[in-house]
C-alpha positions, 0 to 999 in steps of 0.5 A: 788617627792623626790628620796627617796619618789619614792624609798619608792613608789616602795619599798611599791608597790613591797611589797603589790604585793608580798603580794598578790602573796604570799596569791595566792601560799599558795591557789594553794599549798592548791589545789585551782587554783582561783589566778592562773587561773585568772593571780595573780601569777605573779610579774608583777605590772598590774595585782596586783596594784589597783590605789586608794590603790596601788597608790593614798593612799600611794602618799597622804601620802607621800606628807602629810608627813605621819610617816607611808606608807601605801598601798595595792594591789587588793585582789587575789581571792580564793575559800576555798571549792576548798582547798584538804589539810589543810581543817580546816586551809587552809584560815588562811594558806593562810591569813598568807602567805601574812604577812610572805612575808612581814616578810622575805623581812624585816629579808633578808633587816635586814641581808643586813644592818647588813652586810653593813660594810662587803660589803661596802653599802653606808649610803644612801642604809642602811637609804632606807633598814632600811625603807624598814625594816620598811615599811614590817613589819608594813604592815605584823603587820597592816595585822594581826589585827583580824579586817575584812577584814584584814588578821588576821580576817581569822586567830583569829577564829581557835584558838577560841572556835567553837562557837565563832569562827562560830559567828566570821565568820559570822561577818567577812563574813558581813563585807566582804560583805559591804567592805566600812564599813569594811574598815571604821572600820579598818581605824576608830580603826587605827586612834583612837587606833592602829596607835601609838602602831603599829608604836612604835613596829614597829620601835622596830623590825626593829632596832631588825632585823637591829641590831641597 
């Protein structure tokens, strides 16, 4: 493997699991200790990664010469009916959290390349923070797709009509229930229509957060 194909490795590892560790904060800020009481507020690495999702996709991937890295970390458990605050928006605040996480390591590595002349980083460091950039605001843009069991699937229904969004629920919770169907689903419209939109706009914002 590459020295730049290991950077990335880490560099996705690390990013799936402040993912997930920021999906816990949000649930036990909300009042719901489920993540925190089973370990998942923590950055070490073995209590988050999954080694077909964590490991194995993303290094197929690499190896295959993939434009895009992909990966994700075990999901942090949470109870709704445990939230004292924020009922009505609670799941979609924790929902939202992980892509936030996503989104501030891309602007902090954004400012970092735009910096470079002033503290002097090397080209090499500005091409692996510029992936970096990358890497983190495709997970963050993937993860809001309103498709179940994705992130966003938890976010679309408060902003629909309440009808809509009970049918909508019932759905999403289907699909969450035959987790091999719902993954099947994302990758089938991944594959089919989001993968070239996704990585277009993705290499939009990240020379926009670099200013290049």
């Amino acid at each position: 493997m590459e020295p730049t194909q290991i950077v990335m490795l880490v560099a996705l590892i690390i990013s799936v699991i402040m993912h997930e560790m920021a999906h816990g904060y949000a649930a036990n800020w909300l009042g719901d200790p489920t993540a925190r009481l089973a370990g998942r507020l923590t950055a070490n690495p073995i209590s988050h990664i999954d080694p077909m999702m964590s490991v194995i996709l993303p290094g197929l991937l690499l190896f295959s010469g993939s434009p895009i890295l992909f990966g994700a970390a075990k999901p942090v458990p949470y109870n709704p009916y445990n939230f004292n605050k924020h009922q009505r928006w609670g799941e979609a605040i924790v929902a939202a959290a992980g892509p936030a996480a996503n989104i501030a390591i891309a602007v902090i590595f954004g400012l970092i390349v735009r910096s470079a002349e002033a503290l002097s980083l090397s080209a090499t460091f500005v091409e692996m923070s510029l992936l970096i950039i990358m890497l983190n605001i495709f997970l963050a843009l993937f993860n809001l797709v309103p498709i179940p069991p994705l992130d966003g699937s938890k976010i679309l229904p408060k902003f629909l009509p309440r009808a809509v969004s009970v049918e909508y629920d019932k759905l999403r919770m289907w699909f969450e229930g035959n987790p091999l169907l719902g993954f099947g689903l994302v990758i089938f419209t991944f594959i089919t229509v989001l993968s070239e939109p996704l990585y277009n706009f993705t290499v939009k914002v990240t020379f926009l957060l670099a200013g290049l």
